[in-house]
C-alpha positions in Angstrom: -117.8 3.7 -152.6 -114.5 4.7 -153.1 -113.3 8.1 -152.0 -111.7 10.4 -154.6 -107.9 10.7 -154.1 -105.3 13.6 -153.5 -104.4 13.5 -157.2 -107.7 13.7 -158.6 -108.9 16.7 -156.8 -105.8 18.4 -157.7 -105.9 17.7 -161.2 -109.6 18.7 -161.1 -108.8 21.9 -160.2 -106.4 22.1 -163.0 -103.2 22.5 -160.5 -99.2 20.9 -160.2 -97.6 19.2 -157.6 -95.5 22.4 -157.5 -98.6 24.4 -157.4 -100.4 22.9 -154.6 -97.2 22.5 -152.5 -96.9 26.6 -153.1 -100.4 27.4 -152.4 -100.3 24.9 -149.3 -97.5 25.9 -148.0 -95.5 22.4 -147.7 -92.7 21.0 -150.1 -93.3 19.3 -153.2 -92.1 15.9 -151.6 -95.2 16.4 -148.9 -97.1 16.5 -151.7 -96.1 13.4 -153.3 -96.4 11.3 -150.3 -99.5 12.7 -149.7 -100.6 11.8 -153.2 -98.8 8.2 -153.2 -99.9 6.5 -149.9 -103.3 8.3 -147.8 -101.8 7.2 -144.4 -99.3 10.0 -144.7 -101.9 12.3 -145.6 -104.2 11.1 -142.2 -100.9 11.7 -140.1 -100.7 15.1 -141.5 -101.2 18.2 -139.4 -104.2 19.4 -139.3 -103.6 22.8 -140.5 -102.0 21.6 -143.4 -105.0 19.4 -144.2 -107.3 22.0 -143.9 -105.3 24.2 -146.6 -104.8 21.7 -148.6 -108.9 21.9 -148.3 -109.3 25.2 -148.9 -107.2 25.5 -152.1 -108.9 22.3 -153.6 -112.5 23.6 -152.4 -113.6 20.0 -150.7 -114.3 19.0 -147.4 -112.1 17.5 -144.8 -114.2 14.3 -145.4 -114.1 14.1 -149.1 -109.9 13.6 -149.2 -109.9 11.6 -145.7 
């Protein structure tokens, strides 16, 4: 099964790129790369990963 991606769980939650990035704590472009290609989002740091987990409500497993 395929997992869910960055984009999805953001726009589930009803959110913009310019939200997130705010609530996160990164820049919109983070965001975006994140969202466009999930290796950048694996070679994230880890902190911001788990924010990024926090403010969507998902675990680290569901966007990895």
């Amino acid at each position: 099964m395929k997992k869910k991606s960055l984009t999805f769980y953001r726009n589930q939650r009803g959110l913009t790129v310019a939200e997130l990035a705010k609530k996160v704590g990164v820049s919109v472009r983070s965001i975006r790369y994140w969202e466009a290609d999930k290796e950048y989002l694996r070679n994230a740091k880890v902190c911001n990963v788990l924010k990024l987990c926090k403010v969507l409500r998902i675990s680290v497993n569901e966007l990895i």
